[in-house]
N, C-alpha and C positions, 0 to 999 in steps of 0.2 A: 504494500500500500504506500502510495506517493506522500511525504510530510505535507501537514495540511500548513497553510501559511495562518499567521494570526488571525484572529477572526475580525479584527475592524478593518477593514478594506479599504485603499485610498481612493476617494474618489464614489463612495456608496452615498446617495441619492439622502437629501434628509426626507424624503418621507420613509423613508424603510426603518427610521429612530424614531421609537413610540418616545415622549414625552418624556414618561418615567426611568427610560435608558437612556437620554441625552447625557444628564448628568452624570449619570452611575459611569457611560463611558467617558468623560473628563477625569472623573476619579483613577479608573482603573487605569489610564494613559498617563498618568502623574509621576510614576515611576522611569516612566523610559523616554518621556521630554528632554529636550535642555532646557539648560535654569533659563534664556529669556524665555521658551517658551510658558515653563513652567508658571512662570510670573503672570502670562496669558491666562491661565489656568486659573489659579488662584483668583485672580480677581475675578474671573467668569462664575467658580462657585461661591465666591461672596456674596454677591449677587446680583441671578442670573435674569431678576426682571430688567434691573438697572442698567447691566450689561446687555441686553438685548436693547436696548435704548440709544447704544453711543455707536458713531460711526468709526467706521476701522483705524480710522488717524485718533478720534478719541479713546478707543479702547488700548491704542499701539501706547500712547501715551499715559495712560492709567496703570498699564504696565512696565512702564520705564522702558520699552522696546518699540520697535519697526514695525511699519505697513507691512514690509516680508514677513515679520515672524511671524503676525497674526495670520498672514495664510499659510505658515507652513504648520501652525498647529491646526487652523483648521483640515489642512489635510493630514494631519495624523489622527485626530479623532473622526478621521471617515467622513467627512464631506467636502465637497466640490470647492465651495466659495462661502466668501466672508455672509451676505445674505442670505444664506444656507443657515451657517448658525446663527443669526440674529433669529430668524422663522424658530429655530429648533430652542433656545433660550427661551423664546416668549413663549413657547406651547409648554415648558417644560416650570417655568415658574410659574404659567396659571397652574398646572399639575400640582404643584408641590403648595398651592397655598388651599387649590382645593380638597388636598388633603389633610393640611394643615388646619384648618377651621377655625379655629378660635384657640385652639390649643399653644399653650406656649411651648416654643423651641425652648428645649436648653443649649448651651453650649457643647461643642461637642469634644472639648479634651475636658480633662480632669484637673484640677488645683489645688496648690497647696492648703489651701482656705474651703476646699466646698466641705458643705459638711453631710454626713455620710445616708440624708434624704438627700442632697445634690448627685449622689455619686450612684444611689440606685437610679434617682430619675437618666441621669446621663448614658451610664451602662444600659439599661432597656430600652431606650432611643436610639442608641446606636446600634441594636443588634436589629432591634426591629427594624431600620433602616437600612443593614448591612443586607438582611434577608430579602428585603423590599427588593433594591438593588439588586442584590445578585438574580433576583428572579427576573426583572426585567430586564438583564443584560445577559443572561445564559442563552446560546447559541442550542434550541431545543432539536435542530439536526446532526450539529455533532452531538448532543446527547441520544440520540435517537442512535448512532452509529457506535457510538459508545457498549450501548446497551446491546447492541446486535452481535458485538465482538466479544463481548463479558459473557452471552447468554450462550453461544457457541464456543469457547474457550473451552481447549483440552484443561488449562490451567490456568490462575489468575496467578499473579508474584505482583504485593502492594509494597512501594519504598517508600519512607518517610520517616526523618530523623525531629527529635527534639516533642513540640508542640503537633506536628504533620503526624506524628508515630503512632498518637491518639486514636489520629481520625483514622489513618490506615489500617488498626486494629477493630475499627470498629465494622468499616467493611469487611473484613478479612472476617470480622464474627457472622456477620448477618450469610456472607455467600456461603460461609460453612455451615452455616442451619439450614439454608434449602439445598444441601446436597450437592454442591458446586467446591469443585479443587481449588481452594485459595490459599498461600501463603504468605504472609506480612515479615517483610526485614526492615527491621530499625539500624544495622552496622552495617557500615561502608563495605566492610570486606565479605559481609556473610552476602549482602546485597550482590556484589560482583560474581560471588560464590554462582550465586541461585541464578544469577542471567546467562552460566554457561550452560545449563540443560534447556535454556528457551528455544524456541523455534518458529515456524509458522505453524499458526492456530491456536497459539501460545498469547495472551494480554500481557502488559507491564504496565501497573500503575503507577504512578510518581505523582506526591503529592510536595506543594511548597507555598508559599503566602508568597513566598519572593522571586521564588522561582531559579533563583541563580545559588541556590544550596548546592554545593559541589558534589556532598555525600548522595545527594537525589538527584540530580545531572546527571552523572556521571555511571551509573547504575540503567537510567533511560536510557542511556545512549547505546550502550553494551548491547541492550533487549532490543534497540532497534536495528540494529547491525547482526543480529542472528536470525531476524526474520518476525520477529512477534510484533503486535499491533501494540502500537503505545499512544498510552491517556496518560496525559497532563492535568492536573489539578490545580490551577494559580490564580493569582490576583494579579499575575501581570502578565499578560498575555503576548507581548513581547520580548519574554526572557528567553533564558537560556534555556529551560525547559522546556516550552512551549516551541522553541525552534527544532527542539527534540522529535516532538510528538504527533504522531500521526491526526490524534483529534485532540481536542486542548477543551475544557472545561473551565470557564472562569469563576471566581468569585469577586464582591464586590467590597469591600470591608476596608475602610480607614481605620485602623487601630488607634489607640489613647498610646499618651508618653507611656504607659507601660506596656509596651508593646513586646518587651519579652515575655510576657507573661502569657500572649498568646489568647485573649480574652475576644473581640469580637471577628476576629477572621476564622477560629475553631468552628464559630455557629456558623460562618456562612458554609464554611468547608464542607462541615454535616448537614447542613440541606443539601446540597448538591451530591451529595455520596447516599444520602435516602432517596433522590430522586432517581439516580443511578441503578441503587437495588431494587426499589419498587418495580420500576422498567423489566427488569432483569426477571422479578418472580413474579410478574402479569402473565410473560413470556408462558411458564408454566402452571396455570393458576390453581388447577388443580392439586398436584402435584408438590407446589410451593406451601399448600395449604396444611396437606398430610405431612407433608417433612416437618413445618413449624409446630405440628400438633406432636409428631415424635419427640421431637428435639426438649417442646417443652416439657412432654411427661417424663423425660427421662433424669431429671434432677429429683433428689431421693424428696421426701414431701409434697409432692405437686403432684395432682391428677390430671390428667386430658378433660379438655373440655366437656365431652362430651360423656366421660365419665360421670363428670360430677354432676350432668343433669339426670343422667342415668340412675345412678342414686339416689338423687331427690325425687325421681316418677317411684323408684320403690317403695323408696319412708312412706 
């Protein structure tokens, strides 16, 4: 299978960007901008009523940069021309205030001063917005191909070090409950190890926020050079992984200064890895059914569903 190229495309049409993925894609491009672009950025999700407001020389200068830059970011978040995202801005902060309602924003880092009702309302705004996000920016046909490659796979091999380790064990849990060959490697070398028996009809997952983790690079790449189909998991969709990978799944998620901690890019990761398996045990829905009803009676304590109504028609 040909590497898929990233999925914002230079030059894609703004109506093909619903409202609520304009912005999520500014976010997710934030990483692999340059800092004037960057700067473009920035002030566009400041805000993006007000920015769709100013003309290209205004907006070049709100950002301390060039008429050029501002078209070369708009051609990096996928469209045509400066009028392009001015259209896509205004759709996109009516969007975000019609959801908005009356509801007050909080801020969205953390400080040294919030106090710790600040910190639940901030943390549940950002995750709820991270999931928002990634749901209107996930590419639902590579996930579709995703799911076709996972569902047919002699074997799955999931890589992810650190905070990524999590979620890859959590897939690695759910495909081995409906009866699917999964293995999860968290070390560089066991990773390496486990990509020499891959092949074609073989998956390799690789999961990363950043995308450019060497220990999860470097392990895709192996799986894609013996022939297996390789899924990306990242927030940055122009990394080093994502140039890896046959299909790329994004996530959407600005983390807080504590960002090693690994707090709201986890939740996006796990909606898109549920949606992944869902996918996968629709595929077989019977089947997936019966497996989840084993799997679950067989920890000591627990009865089958259908056990326990079984019991109660006797009492």
């Amino acid at each position: 299978m040909a590497r898929q190229e990233p999925p914002r495309t230079p030059g894609r049409p703004a109506e093909d960007v619903s409202p609520a993925g304009m912005l999520a894609r500014v976010r997710a491009a934030l990483p692999s901008l340059a800092p004037s672009e960057r700067r473009v950025a920035e002030v566009v999700l400041a805000d993006p009523a007000q920015a769709s407001e100013l003309s290209i020389n205004a907006l070049g200068e709100r950002a301390a940069t060039s008429v050029a830059t501002v078209t070369r970011f708009c051609r990096a978040v996928g469209l045509n021309n400066y009028p392009q995202l001015r259209l896509a801005l205004a759709a996109a902060a009516a969007h975000e205030h019609a959801r908005g309602g009356e509801r007050p924003v909080p801020g969205t880092d953390i400080s040294a001063t919030d106090t710790l009702a600040d910190i639940v309302g901030k943390i549940v705004y950002n995750e709820v917005r991270a999931l928002e996000d990634t749901g209107s920016g996930l590419d639902v046909d590579a996930l579709g191909r995703a799911v076709d490659a996972v569902a047919e796979a002699r074997r799955v091999d999931i890589f992810g070090v650190g905070a990524s380790a999590f979620v890859g064990q959590d897939l690695h849990q759910k495909l081995h409950r409906i009866g699917h060959m999964a293995f999860v490697w968290t070390d560089r070398h066991a990773s390496l190890t486990a990509t020499a028996l891959l092949g074609p009809g073989d998956v390799a997952v690789a999961i990363s926020h950043s995308g450019e983790t060497e220990d999860t690079v470097e392990p895709l790449r192996a799986a894609a050079e013996r022939g297996a189909t390789t899924i990306a998991l990242t927030n940055a969709p122009r990394s080093a992984l994502a140039r890896s990978a046959d299909l790329v799944l994004t996530t959407c998620a600005r983390e807080t200064p504590f960002r090693s901690g690994a707090t709201i890019s986890r939740i996006a990761q796990l909606a898109v890895i549920d949606c992944l398996f869902v996918g996968v045990a629709q595929r077989s829905f019977d089947g997936t059914t019966a497996a989840l009803e084993k799997t679950h009676g067989a920890v000591p304590g627990r009865r089958r569903p259908h056990t326990q109504r079984r019991a109660k028609a006797d009492g």
